[in-house]
N, C-alpha and C positions, 0 to 999 in steps of 0.2 A: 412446504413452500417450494412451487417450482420455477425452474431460472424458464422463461418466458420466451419465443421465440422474436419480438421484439429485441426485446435484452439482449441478446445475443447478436443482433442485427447491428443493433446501438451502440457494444462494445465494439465491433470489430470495428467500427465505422471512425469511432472515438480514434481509436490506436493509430491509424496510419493519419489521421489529422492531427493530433498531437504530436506523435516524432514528428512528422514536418513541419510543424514551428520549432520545437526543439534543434534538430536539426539545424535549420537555417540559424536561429537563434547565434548558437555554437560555433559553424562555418562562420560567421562574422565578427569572432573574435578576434580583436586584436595582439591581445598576449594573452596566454594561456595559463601563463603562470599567477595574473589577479588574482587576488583573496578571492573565496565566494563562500562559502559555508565552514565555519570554525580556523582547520588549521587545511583544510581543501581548498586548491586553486579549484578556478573552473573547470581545467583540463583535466583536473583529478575527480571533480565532481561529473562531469560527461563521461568519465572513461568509469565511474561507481553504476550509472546507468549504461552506459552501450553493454558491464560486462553482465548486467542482466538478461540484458534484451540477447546476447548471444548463449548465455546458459539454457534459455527458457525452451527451445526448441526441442532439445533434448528432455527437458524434464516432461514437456506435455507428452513427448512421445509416450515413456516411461517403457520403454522395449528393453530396458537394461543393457541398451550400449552406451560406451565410453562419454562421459562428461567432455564437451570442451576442454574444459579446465579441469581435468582430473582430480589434482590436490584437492577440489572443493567438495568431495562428494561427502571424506570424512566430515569435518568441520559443518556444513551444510547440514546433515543427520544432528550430529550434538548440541547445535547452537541453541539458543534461549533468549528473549526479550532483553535479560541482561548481558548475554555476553556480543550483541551482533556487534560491537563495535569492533572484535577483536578480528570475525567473519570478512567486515566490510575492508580492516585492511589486508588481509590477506587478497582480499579480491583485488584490489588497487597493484598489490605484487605482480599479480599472474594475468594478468592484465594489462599492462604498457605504455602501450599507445595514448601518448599526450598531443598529439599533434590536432587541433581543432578540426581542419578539412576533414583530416584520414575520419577522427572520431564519428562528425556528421553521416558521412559516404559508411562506414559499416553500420551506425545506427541503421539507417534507412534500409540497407539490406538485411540487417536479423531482424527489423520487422517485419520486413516483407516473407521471412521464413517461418517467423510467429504463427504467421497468418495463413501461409501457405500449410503447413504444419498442422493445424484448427483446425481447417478448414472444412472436413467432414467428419470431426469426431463429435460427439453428446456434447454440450456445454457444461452437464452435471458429470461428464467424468470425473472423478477425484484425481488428481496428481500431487505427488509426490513433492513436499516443498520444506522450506525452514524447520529444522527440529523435529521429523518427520512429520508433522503436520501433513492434513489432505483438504487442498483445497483444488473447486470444481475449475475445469478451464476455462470457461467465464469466468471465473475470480482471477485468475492468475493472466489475461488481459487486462483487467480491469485493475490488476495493482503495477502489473508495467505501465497502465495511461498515469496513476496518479505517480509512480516512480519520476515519469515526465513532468508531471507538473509540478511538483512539488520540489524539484530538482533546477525545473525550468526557472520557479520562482526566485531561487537562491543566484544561480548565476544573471537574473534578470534585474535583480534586485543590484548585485555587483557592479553593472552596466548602465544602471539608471535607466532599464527600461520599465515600462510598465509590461504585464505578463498577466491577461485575463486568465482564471478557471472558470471554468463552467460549471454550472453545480451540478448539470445533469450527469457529467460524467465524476464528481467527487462521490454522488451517489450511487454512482456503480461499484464503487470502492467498497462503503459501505455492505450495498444487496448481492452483488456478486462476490468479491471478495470476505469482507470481515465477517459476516453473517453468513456466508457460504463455507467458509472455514471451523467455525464455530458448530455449522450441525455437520460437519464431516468430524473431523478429528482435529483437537489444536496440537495432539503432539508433546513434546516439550517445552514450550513456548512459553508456558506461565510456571513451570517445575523450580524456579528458582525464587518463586514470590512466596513469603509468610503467608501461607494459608488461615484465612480466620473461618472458626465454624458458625460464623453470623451467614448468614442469605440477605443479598444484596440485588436488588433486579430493578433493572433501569429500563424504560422505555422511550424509543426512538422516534419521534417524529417529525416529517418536514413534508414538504410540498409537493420534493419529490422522490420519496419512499414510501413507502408501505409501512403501516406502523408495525416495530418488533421490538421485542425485549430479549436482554440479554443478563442472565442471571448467575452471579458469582458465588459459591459455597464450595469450602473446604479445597480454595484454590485451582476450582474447575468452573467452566464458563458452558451454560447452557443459550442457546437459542428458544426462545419460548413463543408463539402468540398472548397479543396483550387479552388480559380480563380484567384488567381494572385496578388492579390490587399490588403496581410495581409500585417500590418504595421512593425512587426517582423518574420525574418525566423529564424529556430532553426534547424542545420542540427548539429545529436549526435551518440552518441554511448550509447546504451540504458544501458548499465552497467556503464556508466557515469552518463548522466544526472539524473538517478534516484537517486542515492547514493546522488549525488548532493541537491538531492529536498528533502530528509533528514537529511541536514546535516552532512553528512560522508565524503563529499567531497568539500575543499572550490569552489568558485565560482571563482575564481583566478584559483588555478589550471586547472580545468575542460577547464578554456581556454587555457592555457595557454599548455597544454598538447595536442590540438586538439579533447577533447572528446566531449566537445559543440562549436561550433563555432556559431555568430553571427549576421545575416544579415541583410536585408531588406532594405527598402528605410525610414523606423524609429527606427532603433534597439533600441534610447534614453529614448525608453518607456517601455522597457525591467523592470527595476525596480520598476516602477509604478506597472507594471503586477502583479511580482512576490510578491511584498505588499499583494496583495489580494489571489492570486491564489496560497495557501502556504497548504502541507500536513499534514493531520490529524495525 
């Protein structure tokens, strides 16, 4: 599977439309210090994403100069699906800036370096990311857009705004990013989950992806083409199931609403699955 020169068109396109709702979103905060996500203000949740969007420059380069944020390079190499919570505060440390405006004004410029930065490399380069993990730099666009939305959602929600996704760009997350990471290298990523030597393979479908299966054995995740024979079908709505797979959305609803629906001739290993194969 290759990332598509549309694709690439689509992401870039997504990113700079997305931070600028975000952006303004956050600029119009009133107090920064609102609850918004768990024990995150909003200022702490804008300032978990600007310090992406200011790390990312660096990583796509991958020339082996100095990390913005230095201290992150250890931690960033080590981490795991279980420990990113420990990652995320450290990044809140070295990090600072609560202030909403300031937040908004540097978003908007590291993605303009994102972009700048992209702008004439492969899209299938692999870069260097979480737990060394390699994912293509179309993926790693594609998960600073949903970092945005997903992020957007939490402090939009705080505000009692409403906060559209788009699905075409949740499904970038998906085909670029998690499918795009998955046939590079995940890394460390799943090294802390009970490996079962059961083979589990679930297939993806929705309106607007490509159908793929992703297959779990002995606590490793393949990318495959479907033939028929995955023990789970997942047919979704990518502005569902992804909110989903960060918890913004129960898994109750999601069914219960037709935004994922369930199939296969084993769908009873759906859980087992999702045990292991859980978002950073």
């Amino acid at each position: 599977m290759t990332i598509e020169l549309a694709q690439w068109q689509a992401v870039r396109a997504a990113l700079p439309e997305t931070g600028a709702r975000f952006a303004d979103l956050v600029a119009g905060v009133p107090d920064g210090h609102a609850r918004s996500l768990g024990a995150w203000s909003i200022a702490e949740t804008a300032s978990h994403v600007g310090m992406i969007a200011l790390m990312y420059p660096a990583m796509i380069r991958g020339d082996g100069g100095p990390l913005p944020l230095p201290g992150l390079r250890e931690p960033i190499d080590l981490v795991s699906v279980d420990t990113i919570a420990r990652l995320n505060a450290l990044g809140l440390e070295l990090y600072p800036e609560r202030d909403p405006v300031r937040l908004a004004e540097r978003l908007r410029a590291d993605i303009a370096e994102v972009l700048l930065v992209s702008e004439d490399l492969d899209p299938e380069k692999p870069v260097w990311w979480l737990g060394g993990s390699r994912v293509p730099v179309a993926g790693v666009l594609a998960h600073l857009v949903n970092e945005l939305l997903v992020h957007g959602l939490d402090i939009a929600r705080a505000r009692r705004r409403t906060w559209p996704i788009p699905a075409s760009h949740e499904a970038m997350f998906l085909e670029l990013f998690l499918f795009g990471m998955v046939r590079n290298d995940m890394g460390r990523l799943l090294d802390d989950a009970t490996p079962s030597p059961r083979r589990i393979a679930a297939e993806f479908r929705s309106a607007h992806t490509k159908p793929a299966v992703l297959a779990l054995q002995h606590g490793k995740l393949r990318w495959e083409e479907p033939d028929g024979t995955a023990d789970i079908r997942l047919t979704f709505d990518p502005a569902v199931l992804v909110p989903m797979m960060f918890g913004r959305i129960s898994k109750t609803r999601a069914v219960l609403t037709g935004g994922v629906r369930i199939g296969g001739p084993r769908p009873w290993l759906l859980p087992e699955f999702l045990r292991t194969v859980r978002m950073p």
